[in-house]
N, C-alpha and C positions, 0 to 999 in steps of 0.2 A: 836905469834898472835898480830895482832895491834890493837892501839885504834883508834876507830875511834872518829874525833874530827868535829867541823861546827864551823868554822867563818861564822860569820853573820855580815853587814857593807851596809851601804847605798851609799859607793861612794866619801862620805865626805872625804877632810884632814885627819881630827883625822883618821875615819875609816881608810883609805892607810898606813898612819903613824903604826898607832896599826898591820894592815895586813904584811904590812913589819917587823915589830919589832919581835911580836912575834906570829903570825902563821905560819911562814918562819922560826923562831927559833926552830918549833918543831922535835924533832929528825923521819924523814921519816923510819928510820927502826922500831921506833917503833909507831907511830901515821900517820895515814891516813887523812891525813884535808883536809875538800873541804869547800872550798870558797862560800859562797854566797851572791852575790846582793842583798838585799832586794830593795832596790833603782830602779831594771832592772826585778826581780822577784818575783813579791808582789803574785803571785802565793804560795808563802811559808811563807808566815804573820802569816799563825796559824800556822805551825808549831812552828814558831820560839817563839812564845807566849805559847805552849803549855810544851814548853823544858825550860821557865822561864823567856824568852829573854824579855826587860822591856824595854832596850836603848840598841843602836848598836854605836861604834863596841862591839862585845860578843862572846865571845868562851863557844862552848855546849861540854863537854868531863863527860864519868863518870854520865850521868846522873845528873848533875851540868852546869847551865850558870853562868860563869864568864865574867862580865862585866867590861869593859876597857875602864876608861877615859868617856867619854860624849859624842858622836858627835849626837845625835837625838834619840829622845823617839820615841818606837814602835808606836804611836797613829800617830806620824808626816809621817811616812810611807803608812799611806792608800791612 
């Protein structure tokens, strides 16, 4: 069974840099990541606040956001 995993990333340098690095490093047979905009899909701002997400880029896995590097605070995103 896989885990599902959420990047979260506004678009930004950093974000693409951190999306390439390491949401693409994740092993596909065992983790499901989907990608999302916040930047393209402010649709999902509470979610991503609600999972802990505080700055992006952020990876949600395990019931845990881990936060990667700086590139913009949730609040810059509305």
């Amino acid at each position: 069974m896989k885990t599902n995993a959420i990047f979260y990333h506004a678009g930004c340098p950093v974000c693409i840099a951190a999306e390439h690095t390491i949401a693409e490093a994740l092993d596909p047979a065992k983790y499901a990541v989907e990608v999302v905009h916040l930047g393209s899909d402010k649709s999902r701002l509470k979610e991503a606040e609600a999972a802990g997400v505080k700055s992006v880029p952020a990876l949600v896995m395990n019931g845990a956001a881990f936060h990667i590097n700086f590139g913009a605070d949730i609040a810059a995103l509305r």
